[in-house]
KOLMIZA-830019 format. One record per residue: x, y, z of N, C-alpha, C in turn; chain. Coordinates in nm, 4 decimals, decimal comma. Layout:
REM KOLMIZA-830019
NODE      npx      npy      npz     capx     capy     capz      cpx      cpy      cpz cadena
NODE        X        Y        Z        X        Y        Z        X        Y        Z      A
...
This chain:
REM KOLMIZA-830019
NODE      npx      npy      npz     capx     capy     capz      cpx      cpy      cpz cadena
NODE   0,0826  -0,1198   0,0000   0,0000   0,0000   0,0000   0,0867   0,1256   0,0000      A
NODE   0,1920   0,0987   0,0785   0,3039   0,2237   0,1006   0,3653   0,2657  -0,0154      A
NODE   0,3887   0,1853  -0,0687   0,4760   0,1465  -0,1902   0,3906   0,2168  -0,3575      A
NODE   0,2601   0,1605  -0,3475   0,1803   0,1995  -0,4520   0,1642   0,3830  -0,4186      A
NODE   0,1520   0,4184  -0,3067   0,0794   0,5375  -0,2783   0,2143   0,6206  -0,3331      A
NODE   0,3588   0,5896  -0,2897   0,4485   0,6784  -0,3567   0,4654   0,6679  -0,4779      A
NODE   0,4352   0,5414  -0,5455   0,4794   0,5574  -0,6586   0,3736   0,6334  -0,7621      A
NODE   0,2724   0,6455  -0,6829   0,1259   0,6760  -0,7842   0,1538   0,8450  -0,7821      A
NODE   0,2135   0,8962  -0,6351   0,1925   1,0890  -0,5823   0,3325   1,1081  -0,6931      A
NODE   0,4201   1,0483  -0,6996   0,5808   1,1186  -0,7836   0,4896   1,0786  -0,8490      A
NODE   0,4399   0,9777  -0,9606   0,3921   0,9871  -1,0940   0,3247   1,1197  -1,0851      A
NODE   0,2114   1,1351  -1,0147   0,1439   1,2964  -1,0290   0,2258   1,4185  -1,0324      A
NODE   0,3296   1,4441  -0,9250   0,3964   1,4839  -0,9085   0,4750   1,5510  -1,0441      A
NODE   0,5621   1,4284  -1,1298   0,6012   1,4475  -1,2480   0,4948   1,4910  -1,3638      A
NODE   0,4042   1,4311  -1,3569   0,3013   1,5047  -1,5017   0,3233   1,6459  -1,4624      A
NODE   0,2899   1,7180  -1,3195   0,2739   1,8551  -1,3292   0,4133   1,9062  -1,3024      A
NODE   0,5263   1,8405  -1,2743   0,6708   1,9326  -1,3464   0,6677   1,9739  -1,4697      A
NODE   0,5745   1,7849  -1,5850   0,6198   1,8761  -1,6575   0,5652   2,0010  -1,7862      A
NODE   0,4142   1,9614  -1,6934   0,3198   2,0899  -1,7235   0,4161   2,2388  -1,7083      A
NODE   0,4947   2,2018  -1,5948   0,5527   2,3476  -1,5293   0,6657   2,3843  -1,6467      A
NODE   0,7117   2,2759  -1,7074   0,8206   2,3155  -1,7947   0,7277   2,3582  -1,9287      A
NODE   0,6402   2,3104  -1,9118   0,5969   2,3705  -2,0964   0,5647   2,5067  -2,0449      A
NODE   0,5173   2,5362  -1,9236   0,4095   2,6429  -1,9423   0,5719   2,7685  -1,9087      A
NODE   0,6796   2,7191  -1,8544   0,8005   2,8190  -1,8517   0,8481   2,9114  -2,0197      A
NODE   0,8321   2,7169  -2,0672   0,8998   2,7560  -2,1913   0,8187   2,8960  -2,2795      A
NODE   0,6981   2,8948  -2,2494   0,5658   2,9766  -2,2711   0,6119   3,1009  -2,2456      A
NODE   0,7394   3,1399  -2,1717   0,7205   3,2109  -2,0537   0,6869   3,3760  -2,1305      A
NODE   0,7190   3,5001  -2,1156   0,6140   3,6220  -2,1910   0,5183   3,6515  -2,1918      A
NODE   0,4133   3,5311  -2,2384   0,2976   3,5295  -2,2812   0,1999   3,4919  -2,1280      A
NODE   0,0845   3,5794  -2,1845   0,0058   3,6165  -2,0731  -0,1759   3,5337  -2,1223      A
NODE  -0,2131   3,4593  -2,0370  -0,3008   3,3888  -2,0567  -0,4365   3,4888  -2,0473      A
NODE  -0,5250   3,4974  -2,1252  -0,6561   3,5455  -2,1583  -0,7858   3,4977  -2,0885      A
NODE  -0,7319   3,3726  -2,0628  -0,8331   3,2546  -1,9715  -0,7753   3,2115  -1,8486      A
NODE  -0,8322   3,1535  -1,7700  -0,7942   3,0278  -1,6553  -0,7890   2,9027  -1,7073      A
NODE  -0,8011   2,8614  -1,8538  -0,7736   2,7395  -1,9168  -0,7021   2,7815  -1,9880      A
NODE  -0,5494   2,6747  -1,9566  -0,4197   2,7279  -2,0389  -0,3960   2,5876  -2,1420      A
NODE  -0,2965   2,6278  -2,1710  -0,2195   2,4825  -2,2633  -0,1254   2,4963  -2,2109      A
NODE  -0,0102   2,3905  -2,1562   0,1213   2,3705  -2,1116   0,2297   2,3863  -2,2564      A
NODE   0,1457   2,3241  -2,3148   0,2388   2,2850  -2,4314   0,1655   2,4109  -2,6002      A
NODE   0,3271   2,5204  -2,6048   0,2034   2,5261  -2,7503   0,2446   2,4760  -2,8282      A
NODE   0,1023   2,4466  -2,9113   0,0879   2,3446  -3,0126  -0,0024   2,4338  -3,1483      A
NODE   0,0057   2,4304  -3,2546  -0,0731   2,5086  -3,3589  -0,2149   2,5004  -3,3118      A
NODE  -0,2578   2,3355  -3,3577  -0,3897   2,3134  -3,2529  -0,4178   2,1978  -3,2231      A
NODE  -0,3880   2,2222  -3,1152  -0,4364   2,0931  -2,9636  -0,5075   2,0239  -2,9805      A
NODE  -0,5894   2,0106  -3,0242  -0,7119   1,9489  -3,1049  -0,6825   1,8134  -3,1874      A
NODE  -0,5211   1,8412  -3,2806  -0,4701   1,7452  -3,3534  -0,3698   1,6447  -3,2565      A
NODE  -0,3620   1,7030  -3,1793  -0,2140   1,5723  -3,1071  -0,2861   1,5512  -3,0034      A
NODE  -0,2054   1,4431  -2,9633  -0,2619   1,3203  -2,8700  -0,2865   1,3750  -2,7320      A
NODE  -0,2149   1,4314  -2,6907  -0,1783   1,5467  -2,5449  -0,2987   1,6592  -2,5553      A
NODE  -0,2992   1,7196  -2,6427  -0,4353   1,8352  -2,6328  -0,3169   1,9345  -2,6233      A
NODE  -0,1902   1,9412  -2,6427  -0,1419   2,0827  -2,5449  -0,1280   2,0682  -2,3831      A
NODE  -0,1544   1,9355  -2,3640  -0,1595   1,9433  -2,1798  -0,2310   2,0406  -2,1457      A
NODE  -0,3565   2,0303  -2,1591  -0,4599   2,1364  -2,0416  -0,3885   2,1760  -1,9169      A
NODE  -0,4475   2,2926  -1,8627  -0,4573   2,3078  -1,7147  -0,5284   2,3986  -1,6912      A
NODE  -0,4981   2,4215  -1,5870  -0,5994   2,5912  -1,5322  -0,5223   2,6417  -1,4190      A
NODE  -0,5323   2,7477  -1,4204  -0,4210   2,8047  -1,3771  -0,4802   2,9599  -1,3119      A
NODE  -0,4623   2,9965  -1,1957  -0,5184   3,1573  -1,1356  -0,4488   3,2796  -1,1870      A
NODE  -0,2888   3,2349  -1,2367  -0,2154   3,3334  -1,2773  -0,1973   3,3267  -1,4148      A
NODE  -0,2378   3,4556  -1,4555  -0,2099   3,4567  -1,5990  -0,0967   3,4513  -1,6915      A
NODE   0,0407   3,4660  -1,6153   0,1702   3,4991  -1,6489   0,2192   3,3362  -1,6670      A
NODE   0,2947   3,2610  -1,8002   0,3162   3,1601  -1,8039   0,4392   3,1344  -1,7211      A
NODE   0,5322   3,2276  -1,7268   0,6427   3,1917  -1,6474   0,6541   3,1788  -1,5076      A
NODE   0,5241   3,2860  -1,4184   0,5247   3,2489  -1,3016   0,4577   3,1457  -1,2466      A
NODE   0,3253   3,0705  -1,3148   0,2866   3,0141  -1,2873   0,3385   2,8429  -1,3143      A
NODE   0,4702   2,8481  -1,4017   0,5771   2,7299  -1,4417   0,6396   2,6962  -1,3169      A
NODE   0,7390   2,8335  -1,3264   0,7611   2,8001  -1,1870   0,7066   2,7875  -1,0537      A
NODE   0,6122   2,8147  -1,0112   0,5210   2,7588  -0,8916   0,4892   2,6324  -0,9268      A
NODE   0,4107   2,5830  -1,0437   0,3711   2,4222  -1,0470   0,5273   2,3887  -1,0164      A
NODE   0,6951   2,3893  -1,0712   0,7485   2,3268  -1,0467   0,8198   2,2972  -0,8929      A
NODE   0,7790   2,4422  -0,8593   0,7433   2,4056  -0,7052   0,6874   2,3350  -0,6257      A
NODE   0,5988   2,3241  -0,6558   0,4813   2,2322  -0,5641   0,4906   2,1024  -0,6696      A
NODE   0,5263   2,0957  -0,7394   0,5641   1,9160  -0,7715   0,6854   1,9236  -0,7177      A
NODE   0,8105   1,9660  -0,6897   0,9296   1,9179  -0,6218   0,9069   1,8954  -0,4266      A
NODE   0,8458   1,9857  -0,4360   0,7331   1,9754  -0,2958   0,6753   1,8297  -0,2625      A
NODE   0,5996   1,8119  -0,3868   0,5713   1,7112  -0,3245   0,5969   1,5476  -0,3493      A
NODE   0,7066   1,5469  -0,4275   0,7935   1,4310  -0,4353   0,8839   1,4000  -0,3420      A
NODE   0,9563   1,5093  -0,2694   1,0318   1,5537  -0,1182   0,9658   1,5171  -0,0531      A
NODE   0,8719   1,5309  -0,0194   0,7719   1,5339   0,1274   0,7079   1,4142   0,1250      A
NODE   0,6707   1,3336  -0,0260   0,6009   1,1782   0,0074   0,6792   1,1334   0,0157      A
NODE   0,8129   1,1231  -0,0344   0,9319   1,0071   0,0067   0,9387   1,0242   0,1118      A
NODE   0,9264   1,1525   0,2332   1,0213   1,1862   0,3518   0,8689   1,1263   0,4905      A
NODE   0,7674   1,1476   0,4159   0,6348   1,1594   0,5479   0,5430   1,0273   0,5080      A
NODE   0,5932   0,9634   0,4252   0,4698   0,8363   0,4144   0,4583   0,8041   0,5462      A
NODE   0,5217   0,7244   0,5949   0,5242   0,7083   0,8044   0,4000   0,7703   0,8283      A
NODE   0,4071   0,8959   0,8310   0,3759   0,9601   0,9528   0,2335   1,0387   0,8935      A
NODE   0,1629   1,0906   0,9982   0,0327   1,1097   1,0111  -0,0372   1,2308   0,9081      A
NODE   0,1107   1,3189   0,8815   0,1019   1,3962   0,7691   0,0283   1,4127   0,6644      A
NODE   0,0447   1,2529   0,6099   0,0012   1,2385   0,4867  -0,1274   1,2735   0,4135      A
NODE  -0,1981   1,3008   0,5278  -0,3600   1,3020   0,5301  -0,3717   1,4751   0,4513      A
NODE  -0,2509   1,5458   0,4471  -0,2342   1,7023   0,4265  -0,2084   1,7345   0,2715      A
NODE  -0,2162   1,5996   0,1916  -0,1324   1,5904   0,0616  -0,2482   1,6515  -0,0288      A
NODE  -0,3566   1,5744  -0,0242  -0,4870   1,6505  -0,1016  -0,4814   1,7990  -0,1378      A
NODE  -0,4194   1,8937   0,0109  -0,4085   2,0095  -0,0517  -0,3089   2,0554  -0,0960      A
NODE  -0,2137   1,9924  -0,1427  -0,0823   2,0232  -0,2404  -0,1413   2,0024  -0,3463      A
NODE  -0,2098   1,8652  -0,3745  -0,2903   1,8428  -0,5046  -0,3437   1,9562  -0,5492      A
NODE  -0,4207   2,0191  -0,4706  -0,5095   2,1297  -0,5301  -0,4409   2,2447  -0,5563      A
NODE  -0,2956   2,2870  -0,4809  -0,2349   2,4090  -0,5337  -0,2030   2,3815  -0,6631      A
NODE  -0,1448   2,2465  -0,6596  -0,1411   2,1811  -0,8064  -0,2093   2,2377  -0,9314      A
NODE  -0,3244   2,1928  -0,9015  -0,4024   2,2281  -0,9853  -0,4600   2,3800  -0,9759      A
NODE  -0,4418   2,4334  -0,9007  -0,4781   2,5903  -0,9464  -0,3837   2,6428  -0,9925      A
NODE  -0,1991   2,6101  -0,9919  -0,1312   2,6748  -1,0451  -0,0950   2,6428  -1,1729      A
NODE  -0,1424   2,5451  -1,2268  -0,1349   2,4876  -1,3471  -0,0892   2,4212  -1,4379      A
NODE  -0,1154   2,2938  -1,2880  -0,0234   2,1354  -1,2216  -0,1052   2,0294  -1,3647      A
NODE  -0,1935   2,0945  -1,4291  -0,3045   2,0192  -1,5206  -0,3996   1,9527  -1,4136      A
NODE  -0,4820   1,8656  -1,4600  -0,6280   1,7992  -1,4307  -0,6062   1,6479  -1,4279      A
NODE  -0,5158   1,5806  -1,4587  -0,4676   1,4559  -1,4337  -0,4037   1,4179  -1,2439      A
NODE  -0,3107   1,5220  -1,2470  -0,2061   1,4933  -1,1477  -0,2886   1,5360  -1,0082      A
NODE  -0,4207   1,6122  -1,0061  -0,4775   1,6342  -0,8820  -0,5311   1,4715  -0,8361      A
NODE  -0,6081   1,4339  -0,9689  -0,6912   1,3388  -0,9551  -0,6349   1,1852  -0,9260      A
NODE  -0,5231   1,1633  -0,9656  -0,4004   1,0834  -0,9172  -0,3742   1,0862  -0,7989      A
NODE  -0,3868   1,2015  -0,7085  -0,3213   1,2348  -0,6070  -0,4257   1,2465  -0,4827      A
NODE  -0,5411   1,2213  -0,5348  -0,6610   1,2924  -0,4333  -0,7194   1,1167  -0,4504      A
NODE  -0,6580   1,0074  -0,4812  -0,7160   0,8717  -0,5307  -0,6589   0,8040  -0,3803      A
């Protein structure tokens, strides 16, 4: 059980690094919406990924890159270091900064399982 639960939060963990790296590479450009693309793509629509959705509170791609890659290094550190301990029960809401900073819609739902 110990074993599955870390390996399932770093899998989440990693999808939204590397949401955080597309949406850096983005970085300049200022989002119009709270539904972003991680990845640009001509149109998302044609490739398999979509662009990596997310949603995101900040409109700025570069700040909001680096915060998701925050809170995914966050929380690959902290499940290796607190599985033990009673902590763990606190992870749900990393998930969700996750996903408001624009961790995508996969890696909350991974993580909140």
């Amino acid at each position: 059980m110990k074993v599955s639960t870390v390996i399932l939060m770093t899998y989440a963990a990693i999808i939204g690094f590397i949401h955080g790296v597309g949406e850096i590479l983005q970085a300049g450009r200022q989002s119009n919406s709270f539904l972003i693309h991680a990845l640009d793509v001509a149109d998302p629509d044609q490739v398999w990924h979509a662009g990596l959705p997310a949603f995101s509170i900040i409109p700025d791609f570069l700040i909001s890159g680096i915060i998701t890659i925050l809170i995914s290094i966050a929380i690959i550190i902290l499940i290796n270091v607190l599985i033990e301990s009673k902590y763990l029960m606190y992870f749900p809401l990393l998930f969700m900064l996750l996903f408001l900073f624009g961790g995508g819609f996969v890696p909350p739902f991974i993580g909140l399982i």
